[in-house]
Phi, psi and omega in degrees: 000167168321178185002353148298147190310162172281147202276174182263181214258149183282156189293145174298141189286089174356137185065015194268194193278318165281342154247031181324161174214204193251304188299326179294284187324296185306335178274353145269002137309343186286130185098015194244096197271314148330307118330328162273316150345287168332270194305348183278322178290307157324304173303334145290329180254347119003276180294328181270037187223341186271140145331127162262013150282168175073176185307308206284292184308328191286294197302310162307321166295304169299335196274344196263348169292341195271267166019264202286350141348284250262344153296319132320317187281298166341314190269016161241053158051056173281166206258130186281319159311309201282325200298329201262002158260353179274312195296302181313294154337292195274355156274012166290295171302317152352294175288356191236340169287326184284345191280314200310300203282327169274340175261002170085033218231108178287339184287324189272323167306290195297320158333310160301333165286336161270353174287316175286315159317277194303341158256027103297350154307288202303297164005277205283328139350271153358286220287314179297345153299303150336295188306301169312297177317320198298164188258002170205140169249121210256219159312289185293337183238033162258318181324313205265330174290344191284335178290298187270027191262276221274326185291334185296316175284357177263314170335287201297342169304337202260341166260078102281314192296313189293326255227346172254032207191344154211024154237157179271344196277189176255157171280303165234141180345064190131341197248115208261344217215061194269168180279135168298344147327290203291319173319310178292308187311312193309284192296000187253315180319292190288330158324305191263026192030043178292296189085038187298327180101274232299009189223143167182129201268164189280329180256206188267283200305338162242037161259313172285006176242005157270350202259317203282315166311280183321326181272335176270345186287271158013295200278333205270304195301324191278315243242262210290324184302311172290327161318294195317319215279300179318317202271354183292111158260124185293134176087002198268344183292295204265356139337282200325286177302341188266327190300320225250359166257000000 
């Protein structure tokens, strides 16, 4: 009414800029299925470009592969708990890629490679639970099913690598010394049933885990991707939004 004062302005909202929080960050992470694309890719040419001896290839690989986990979890709105129990895990793994190198120890390394192997599961889970749940499919959940698509071959690379790292024998055939170059060709080759033949594993436990990479790269890319892809309408997100304003 007239002449009464004007009421005053409400205090900033947790996450505007005048009331930032921690929790306001993380939560613009969300959705950045792009940035994990990015950090997946990072993480690859990492491991094939690092020494794979020494402090820098060991440690780096595991740290930035944990990285992109805890960022995966992040960008599907995981619970601020679970995210800072992902960090924690994976400086575990770190810590045990660094023990590797001072105690000379392959047994330790490949733990580590399985610490991580494993938050990238749950990661790639995560993400596909989303993926699954969303009720319209836009931009971001074609990003995000392409993360888990692309998170698999780094997954499964990463148990071939623990799988040369806690064991004596060899992984593949002919090749008594592979690089982690080759772990990674191997596993995105198989992902993608390419096949060249020039990798071929040597045992029981890693013919089952090329027969099990081939069949979810395969089942995940034919199923849910080409669905998502049939189901996309491009413009329909900002459609949408200009009708419901």
């Amino acid at each position: 009414m007239a002449g009464e004062p004007p009421e005053p302005s409400a205090a900033p909202a947790a996450g505007t800029p005048d009331g930032d929080t921690l929790v306001a960050r993380l939560e613009r992470i969300g959705d950045a299925y792009g940035l994990v694309l990015l950090l997946i890719l990072v993480t690859f040419v990492v491991t094939i470009t690092l020494p794979p001896i020494g402090w820098a290839g060991r440690v780096a690989a595991v740290a930035v592969s944990g990285g992109t986990a805890v960022v995966a979890l992040m960008s599907s709105d995981v619970r601020l708990p679970r995210i800072r129990l992902a960090v924690a895990v994976a400086g575990v793994a770190v810590v045990l890629a660094i023990l590797a190198r001072v105690a000379e120890s392959k047994a330790l390394l490949g733990v580590a490679f399985v610490v991580d192997g494993v938050l990238l599961a749950i990661a790639a889970v995560t993400i596909l639970r989303r993926v699954i749940q969303a009720s319209r499919v836009d931009f971001r959940t074609i990003l995000g099913a392409i993360s888990v698509y692309t998170l698999q071959g780094l997954l499964f690379s990463y148990g071939f690598l623990a799988l040369g790292r806690l064991t004596s024998g060899p992984v593949f055939a002919g090749v008594p010394n592979p690089s982690p170059a080759d772990y990674l060709f191997f596993s995105y080759t198989t992902l993608t049933t390419t096949g060249y033949g020039n990798l071929v594993p040597a045992g029981t436990i890693g013919e089952a885990l090329a027969v099990v990479e081939m069949l979810t790269g395969q089942i995940f890319l034919v199923t849910l991707v080409a669905g998502l892809v049939s189901l996309w309408r491009p413009g329909s997100r900002s459609s949408g939004a200009a009708e419901s304003s």
